[in-house]
C-alpha positions in Angstrom: -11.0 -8.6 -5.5 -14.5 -7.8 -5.3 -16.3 -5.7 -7.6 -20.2 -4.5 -7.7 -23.0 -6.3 -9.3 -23.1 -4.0 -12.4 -26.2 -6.0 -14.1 -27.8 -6.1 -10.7 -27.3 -1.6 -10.8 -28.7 -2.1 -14.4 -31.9 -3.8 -13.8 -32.6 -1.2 -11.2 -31.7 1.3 -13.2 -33.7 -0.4 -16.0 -36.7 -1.0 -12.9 -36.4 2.7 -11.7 -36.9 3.7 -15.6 -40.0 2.1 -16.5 -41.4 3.5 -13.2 -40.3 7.6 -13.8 -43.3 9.7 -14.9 -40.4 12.4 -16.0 -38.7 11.9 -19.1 -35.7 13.5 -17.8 -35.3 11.0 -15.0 -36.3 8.2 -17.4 -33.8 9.0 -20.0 -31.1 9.4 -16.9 -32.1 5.8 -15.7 -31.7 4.3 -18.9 -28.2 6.3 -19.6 -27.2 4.8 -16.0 -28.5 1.3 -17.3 -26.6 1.6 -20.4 -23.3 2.1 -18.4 -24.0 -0.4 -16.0 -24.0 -2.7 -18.8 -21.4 -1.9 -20.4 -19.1 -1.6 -17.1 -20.4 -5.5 -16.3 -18.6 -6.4 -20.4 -15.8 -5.0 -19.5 -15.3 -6.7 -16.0 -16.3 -9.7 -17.6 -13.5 -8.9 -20.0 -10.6 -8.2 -17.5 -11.6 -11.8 -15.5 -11.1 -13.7 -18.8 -7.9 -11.7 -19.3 -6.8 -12.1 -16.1 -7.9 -15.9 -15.9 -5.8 -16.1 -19.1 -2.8 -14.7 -17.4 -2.5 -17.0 -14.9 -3.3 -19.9 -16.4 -0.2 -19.2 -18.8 1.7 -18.0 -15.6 0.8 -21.4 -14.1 1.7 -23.0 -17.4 5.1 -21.4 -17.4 6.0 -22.2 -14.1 5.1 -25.7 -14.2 7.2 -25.9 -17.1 10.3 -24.0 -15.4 9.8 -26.5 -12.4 10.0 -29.6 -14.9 13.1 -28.4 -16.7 15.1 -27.9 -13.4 14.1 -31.7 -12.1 
């Protein structure tokens, strides 16, 4: 599964920032980097979890496999 680049979206956002003349829109591109950022954690987090999980599937069914020989 494919997912988007979220600390590619937060270095524009962070780029996009330190270009606005308008606070408003500088504050809103450094809110958006902010989430980027912490959306890229958390991916990174479910791969790790889900790398996890299959490794200990794997483990288990190799296991499985060498009991019933």
């Amino acid at each position: 599964m494919t997912h988007p680049d979220y600390r590619a979206l937060a270095a524009q956002a962070r780029n996009e920032a330190q270009v606005a003349t308008l606070t408003n829109v500088r504050d809103r591109c450094l809110r958006s980097e902010a989430t980027f950022l912490a959306m890229a954690e958390r991916q990174d987090l479910a791969d790790r979890n889900r790398a996890r999980r299959e490794a200990a599937s794997a483990a288990a069914l190799a296991e499985s496999a060498a009991a019933n020989a």
